[in-house]
C-alpha positions in Angstrom: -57.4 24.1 -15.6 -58.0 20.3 -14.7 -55.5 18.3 -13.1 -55.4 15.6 -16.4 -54.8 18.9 -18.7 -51.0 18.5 -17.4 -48.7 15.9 -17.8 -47.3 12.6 -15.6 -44.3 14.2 -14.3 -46.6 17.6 -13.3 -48.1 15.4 -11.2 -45.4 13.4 -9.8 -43.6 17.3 -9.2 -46.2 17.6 -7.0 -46.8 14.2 -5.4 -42.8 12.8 -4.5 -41.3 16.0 -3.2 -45.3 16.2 -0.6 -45.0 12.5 0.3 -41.0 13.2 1.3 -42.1 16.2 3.2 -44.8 14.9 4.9 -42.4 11.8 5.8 -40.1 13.9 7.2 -42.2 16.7 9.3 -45.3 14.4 10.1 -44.9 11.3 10.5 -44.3 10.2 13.5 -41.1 7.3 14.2 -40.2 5.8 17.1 -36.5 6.4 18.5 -34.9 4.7 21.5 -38.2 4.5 23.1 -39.8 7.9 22.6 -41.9 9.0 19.4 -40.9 11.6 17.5 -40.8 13.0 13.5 -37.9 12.2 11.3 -36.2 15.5 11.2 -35.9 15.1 14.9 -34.0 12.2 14.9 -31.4 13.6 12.1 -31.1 16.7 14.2 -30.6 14.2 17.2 -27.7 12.3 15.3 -25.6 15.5 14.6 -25.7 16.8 18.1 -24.3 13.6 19.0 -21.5 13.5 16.4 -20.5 17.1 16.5 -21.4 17.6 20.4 -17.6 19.0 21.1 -18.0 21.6 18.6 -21.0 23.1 18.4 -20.6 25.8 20.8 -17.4 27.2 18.9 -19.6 26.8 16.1 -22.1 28.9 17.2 -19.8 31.4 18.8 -18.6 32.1 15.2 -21.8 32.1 13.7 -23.3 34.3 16.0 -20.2 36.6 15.9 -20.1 36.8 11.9 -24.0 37.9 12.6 -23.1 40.6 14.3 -19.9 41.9 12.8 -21.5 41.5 9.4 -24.6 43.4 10.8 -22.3 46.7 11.5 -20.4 46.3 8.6 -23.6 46.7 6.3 -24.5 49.4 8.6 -21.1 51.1 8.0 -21.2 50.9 4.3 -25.0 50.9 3.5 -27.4 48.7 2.7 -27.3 49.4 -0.8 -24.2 47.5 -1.6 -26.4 44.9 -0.8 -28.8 45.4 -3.7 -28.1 42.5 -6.0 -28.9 40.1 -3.4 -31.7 40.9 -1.5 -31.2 37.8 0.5 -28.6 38.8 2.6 -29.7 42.7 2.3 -33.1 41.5 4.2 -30.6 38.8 6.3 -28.2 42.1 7.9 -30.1 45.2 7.1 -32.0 45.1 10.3 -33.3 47.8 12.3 -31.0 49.2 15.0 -32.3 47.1 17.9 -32.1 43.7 16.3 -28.3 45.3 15.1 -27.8 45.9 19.4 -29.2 42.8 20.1 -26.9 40.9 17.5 -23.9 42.5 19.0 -24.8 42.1 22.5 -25.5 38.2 21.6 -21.9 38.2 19.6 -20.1 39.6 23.5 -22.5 37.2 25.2 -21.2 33.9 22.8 -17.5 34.8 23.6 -17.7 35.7 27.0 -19.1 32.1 27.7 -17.0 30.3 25.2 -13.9 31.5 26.7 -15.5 31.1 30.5 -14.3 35.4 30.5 -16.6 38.1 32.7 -19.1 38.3 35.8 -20.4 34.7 36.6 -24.0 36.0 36.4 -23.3 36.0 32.5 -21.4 33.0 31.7 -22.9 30.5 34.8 -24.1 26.8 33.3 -27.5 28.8 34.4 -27.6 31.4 32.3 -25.2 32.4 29.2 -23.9 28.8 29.7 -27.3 27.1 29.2 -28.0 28.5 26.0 -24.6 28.5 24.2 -24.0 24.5 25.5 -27.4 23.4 25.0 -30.6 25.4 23.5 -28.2 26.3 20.9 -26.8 23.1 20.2 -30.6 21.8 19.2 -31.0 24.9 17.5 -27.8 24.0 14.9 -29.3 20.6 14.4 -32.7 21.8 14.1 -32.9 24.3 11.7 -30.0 22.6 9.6 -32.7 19.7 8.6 -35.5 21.6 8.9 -34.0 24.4 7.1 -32.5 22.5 4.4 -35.7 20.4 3.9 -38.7 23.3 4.2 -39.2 23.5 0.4 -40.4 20.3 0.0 -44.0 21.5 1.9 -43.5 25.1 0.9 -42.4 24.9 -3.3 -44.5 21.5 -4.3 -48.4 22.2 -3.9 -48.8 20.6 -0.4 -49.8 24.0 0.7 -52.3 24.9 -2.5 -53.7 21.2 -1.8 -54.6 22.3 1.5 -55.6 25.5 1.2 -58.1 25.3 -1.0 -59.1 21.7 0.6 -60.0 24.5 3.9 -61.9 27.3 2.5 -65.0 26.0 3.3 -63.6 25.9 7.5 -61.7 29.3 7.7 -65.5 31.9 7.1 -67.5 30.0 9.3 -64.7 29.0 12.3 -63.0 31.7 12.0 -64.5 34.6 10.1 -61.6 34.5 7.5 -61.0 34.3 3.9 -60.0 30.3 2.4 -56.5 32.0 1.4 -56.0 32.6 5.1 -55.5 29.1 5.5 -52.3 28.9 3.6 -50.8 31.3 5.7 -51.1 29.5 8.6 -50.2 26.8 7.0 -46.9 28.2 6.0 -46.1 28.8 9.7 -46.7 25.7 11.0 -45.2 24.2 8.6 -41.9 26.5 8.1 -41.8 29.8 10.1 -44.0 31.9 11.8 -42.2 34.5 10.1 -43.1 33.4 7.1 -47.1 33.7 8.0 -46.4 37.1 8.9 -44.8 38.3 5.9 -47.5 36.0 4.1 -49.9 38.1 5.8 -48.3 41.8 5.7 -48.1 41.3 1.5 -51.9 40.0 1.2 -52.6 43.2 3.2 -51.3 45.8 1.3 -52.4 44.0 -1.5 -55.9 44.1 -1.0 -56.6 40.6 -0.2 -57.1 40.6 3.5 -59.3 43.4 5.3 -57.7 45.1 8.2 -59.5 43.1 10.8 -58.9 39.8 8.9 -55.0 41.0 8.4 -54.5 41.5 12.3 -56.6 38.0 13.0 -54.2 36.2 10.8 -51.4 38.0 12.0 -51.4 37.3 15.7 -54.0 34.2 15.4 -52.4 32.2 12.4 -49.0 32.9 12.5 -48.3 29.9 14.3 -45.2 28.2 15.8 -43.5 25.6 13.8 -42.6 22.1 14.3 -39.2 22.7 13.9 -39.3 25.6 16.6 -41.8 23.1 18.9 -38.9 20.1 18.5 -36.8 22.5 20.3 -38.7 23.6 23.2 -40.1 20.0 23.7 -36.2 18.8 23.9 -35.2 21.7 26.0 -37.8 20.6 28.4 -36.3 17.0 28.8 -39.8 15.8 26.8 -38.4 14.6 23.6 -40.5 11.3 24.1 -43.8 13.3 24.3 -43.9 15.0 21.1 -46.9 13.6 19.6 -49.1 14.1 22.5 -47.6 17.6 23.4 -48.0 19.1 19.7 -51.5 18.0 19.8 -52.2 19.8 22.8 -50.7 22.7 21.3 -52.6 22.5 18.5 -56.1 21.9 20.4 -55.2 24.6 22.5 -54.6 26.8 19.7 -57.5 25.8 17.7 -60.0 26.8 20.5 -57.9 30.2 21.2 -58.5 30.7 17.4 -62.3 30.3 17.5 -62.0 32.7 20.4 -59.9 35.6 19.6 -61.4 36.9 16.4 -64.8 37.2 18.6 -63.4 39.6 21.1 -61.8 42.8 21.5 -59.1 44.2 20.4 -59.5 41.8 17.2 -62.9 42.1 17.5 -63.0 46.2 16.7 -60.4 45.9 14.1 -62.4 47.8 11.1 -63.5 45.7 8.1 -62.0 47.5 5.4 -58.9 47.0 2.5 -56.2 49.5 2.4 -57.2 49.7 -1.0 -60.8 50.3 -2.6 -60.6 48.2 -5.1 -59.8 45.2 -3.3 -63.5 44.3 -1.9 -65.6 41.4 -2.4 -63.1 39.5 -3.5 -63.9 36.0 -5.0 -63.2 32.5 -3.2 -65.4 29.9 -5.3 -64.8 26.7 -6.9 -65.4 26.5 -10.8 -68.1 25.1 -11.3 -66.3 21.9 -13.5 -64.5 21.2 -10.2 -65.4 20.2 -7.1 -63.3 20.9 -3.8 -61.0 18.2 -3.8 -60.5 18.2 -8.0 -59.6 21.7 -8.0 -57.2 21.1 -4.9 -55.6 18.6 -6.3 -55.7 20.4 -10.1 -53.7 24.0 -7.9 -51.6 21.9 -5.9 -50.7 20.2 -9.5 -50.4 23.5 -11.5 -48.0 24.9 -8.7 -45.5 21.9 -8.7 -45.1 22.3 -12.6 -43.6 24.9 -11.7 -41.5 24.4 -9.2 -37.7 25.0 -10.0 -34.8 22.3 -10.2 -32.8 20.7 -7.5 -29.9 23.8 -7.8 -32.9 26.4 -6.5 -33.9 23.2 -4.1 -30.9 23.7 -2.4 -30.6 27.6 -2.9 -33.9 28.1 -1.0 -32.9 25.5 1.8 -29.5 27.2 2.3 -31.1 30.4 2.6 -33.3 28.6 5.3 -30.5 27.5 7.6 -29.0 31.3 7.5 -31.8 32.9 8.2 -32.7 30.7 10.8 -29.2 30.5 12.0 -28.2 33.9 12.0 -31.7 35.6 12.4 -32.4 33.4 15.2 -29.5 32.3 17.1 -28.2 35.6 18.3 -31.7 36.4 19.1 -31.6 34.4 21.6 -28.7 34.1 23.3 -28.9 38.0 23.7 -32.6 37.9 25.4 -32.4 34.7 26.5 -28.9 35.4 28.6 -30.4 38.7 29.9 -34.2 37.2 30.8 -32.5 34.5 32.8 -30.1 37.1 34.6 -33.1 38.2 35.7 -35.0 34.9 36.4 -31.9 33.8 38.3 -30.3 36.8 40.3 -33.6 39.1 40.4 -37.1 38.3 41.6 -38.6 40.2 39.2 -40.5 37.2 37.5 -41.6 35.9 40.4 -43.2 39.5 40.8 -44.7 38.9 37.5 -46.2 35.8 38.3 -47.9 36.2 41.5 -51.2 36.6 40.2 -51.3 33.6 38.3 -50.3 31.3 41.6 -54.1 30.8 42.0 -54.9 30.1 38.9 -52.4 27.5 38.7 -53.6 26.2 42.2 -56.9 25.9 41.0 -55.8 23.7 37.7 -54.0 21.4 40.2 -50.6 22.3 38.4 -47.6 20.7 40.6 -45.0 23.4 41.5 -47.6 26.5 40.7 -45.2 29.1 42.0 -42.1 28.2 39.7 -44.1 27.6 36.9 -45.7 31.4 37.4 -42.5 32.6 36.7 -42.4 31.4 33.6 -46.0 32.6 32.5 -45.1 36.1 31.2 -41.5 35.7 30.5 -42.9 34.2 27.1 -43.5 37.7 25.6 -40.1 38.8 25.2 -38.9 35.2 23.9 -41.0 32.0 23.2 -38.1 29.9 24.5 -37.3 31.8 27.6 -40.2 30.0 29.7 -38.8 26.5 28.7 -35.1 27.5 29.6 -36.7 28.8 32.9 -38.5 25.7 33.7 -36.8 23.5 32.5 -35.1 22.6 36.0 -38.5 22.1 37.4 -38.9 18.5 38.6 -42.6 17.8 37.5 -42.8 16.4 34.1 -46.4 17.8 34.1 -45.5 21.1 35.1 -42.8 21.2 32.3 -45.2 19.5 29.8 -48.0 22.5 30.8 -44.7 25.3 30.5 -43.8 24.0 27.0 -47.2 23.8 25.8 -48.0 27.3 27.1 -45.3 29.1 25.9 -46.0 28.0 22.1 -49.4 28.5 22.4 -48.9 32.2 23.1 -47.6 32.7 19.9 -47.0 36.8 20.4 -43.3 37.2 21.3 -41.1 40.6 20.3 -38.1 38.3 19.6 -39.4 36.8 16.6 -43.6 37.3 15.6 -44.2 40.3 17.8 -41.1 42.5 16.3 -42.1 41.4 12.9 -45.8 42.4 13.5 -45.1 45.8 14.8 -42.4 46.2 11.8 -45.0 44.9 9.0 -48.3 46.8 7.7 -50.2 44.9 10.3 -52.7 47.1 11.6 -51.6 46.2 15.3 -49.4 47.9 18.3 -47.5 46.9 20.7 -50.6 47.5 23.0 -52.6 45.4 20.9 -49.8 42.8 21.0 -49.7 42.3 24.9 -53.5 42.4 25.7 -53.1 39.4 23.1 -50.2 38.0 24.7 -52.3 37.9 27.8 -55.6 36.8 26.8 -54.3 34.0 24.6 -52.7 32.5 27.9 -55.9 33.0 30.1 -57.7 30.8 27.0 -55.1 28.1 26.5 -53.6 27.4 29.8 -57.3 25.7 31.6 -57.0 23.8 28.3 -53.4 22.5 28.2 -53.6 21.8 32.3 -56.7 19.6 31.5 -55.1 17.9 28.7 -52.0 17.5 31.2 -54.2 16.3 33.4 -55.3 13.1 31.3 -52.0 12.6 30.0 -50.3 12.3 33.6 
């Protein structure tokens, strides 16, 4: 079907809600002196007004997480089944239920400055329930509310199909493979790996393509890279930090797929059906028509401003509730650790002369923030986020997005999905995505400073 087969407001379906999105995720504004995109500075407002608040706030959500977590647990999923919303929201598996209630004691015990100081210190617990968490409210409110515009509209069919021709030669993938990636950085890794995990068992990805996508594509958001930028005092260098990222992650794309364990990853579909499947252009189209004529087709049919607001609210919960609790569980234990234990300096020993050799200020602190990343992608920004170099911090930030694998989050949902990948396969990522990135990021670093 042709774009002109379909009507004026098909097309304005499409274009209005992109242009919105694209003014609020991409374009860059400028904001008491630093640059930065629009959901950013909303999410900046409402810290400021509700800034007394937001830690009871987050104590409560965090504890209706958890207690709503057991309850399900207690009574079975299956009382859930008529909204499979909040059945996928608190039927989790039994170490996300731990980790929930072990964020939920966490919250309270620093709310109400009650337990051992290594737990509710301004360096640890403290930290994240008066300030990571506090961006992460704002944060995902907006971005939350606001996702469906790129997701629901055709920005992402435009696109997709607009890359097909990249993806098989750059990156030995299928044009659709481009979408999911597309979904994470715009919305959710999550959402890339769930993207990914369906196209799998359904025959569309091979399992060497799935796994690629999986731990290659599934990249971090913008709304998730706001927050680490902001938690790294580097608001101001947004622009210049997510294109660092996104260099960085581009060359560790063209990389990966090339090299074991992706590399070995066999070349055939769960099912046997599913082979040779086809990725061209009609012939009455050319690349951009028949972008344009899907990216069309699927805003037609995107749903009225009550499902709008549906899907965006079930944004803000997930990210709320599946995130929030998360974190303040690892993140409270990991910096424990980092601040009473010398365990991550242990960790990071071997990577003090590599960072030497990249001329990175304050090498030995920011070592111990190098593998730290795995468990949680925030973690290494919380950690280094007292270090005085803004370099340093800028390299720490960049890093730690540009590893993508971590179990709080991707890595959990990999090993939980049909992925073809372990938790083996997972860290000898983990590790060879920061070998590739970090030379790159400290030479970008380098030029910026």
């Amino acid at each position: 079907m042709k774009a002109r087969d379909f009507g004026p407001l098909s097309h304005l379906a499409f274009i209005i809600p992109s242009i919105l999105g694209i003014i609020l995720f991409m374009i860059p504004f400028s904001s008491d002196g630093s640059v930065t995109i629009l959901i950013a500075i909303m999410a900046g407002w409402l810290q400021e007004k509700l800034a007394d608040s937001l830690s009871l706030i987050m104590t409560v959500i965090i504890t209706i997480t958890a207690v709503v977590t057991v309850l399900v647990k207690i009574i079975g999923p299956e009382k859930l089944d008529r909204t499979p919303f909040f059945q996928s929201l608190f039927n989790v598996p039994w170490v996300w239920v731990i980790t929930r209630i072990l964020g939920m004691i966490f919250a309270i015990m620093v709310y109400f400055q009650a337990g051992p100081e290594a737990i509710i210190s301004g360096n640890t617990g403290g930290l994240l329930l008066d300030d990571l968490l506090h961006v992460l409210f704002a944060v995902f409110l907006f971005a939350g509310l606001f996702l469906p515009l790129l997701l629901n509209f055709g920005l992402l069919e435009l696109f997709g199909v607009l890359l097909t021709k990249v993806m098989r030669p750059l990156f030995k993938l299928p044009g659709r493979s481009s979408i999911d990636s597309l979904a994470s950085w715009l919305g959710d890794g999550t959402i890339g790996v769930l993207l990914t995990s369906k196209q799998y068992e359904e025959g569309y990805y091979t399992k060497r393509e799935a796994a690629v996508i999986g731990t290659t594509f599934s990249v971090v958001s913008i709304t998730f890279s706001i927050v680490v930028i902001e938690e790294v005092d580097l608001a101001h260098m947004f622009i210049p930090f997510y294109l660092t990222v996104a260099v960085a992650g581009f060359i560790a794309a063209l990389i990966m797929p090339r090299i074991p364990p992706l590399s070995r990853k066999a070349d055939t579909y769960v099912t046997d059906e599913a082979d040779d499947i086809e990725e061209k252009i009609p012939d009455e189209h050319n690349t951009l028509s028949y972008a344009y004529a899907q990216a069309v087709e699927r805003g037609s049919k995107a749903s009225g401003p009550a499902k709008f607001f549906k899907e965006g609210g079930q944004n803000i919960l997930d990210m709320w509730m599946g995130v929030a609790p998360i974190v303040m569980a690892l993140g409270t234990i990991a910096l424990v650790i980092a601040e009473f234990t010398p365990v991550f300096s242990w960790l990071g020993y071997p990577f003090i002369p590599l960072l030497e050799l990249l001329q990175v200020p304050n090498a030995q602190a920011a070592s111990e923030t190098i593998l730290v990343g795995f468990a949680d992608m925030f973690l290494p920004a919380i950690i280094g986020s007292g270090i005085e170099s803004e370099m340093t911090r800028f390299i720490i930030a960049s890093l730690s997005v540009t590893q993508l694998i971590y179990m709080s989050e991707v890595g959990g949902l990999l090993l939980g999905s049909k992925v073809p990948v372990n938790l083996k396969d997972l860290f000898i990522i983990f590790l060879l995505r920061t070998i590739i990135t970090l030379p790159v990021i400290a030479l970008i670093a380098h030029i910026i400073f």
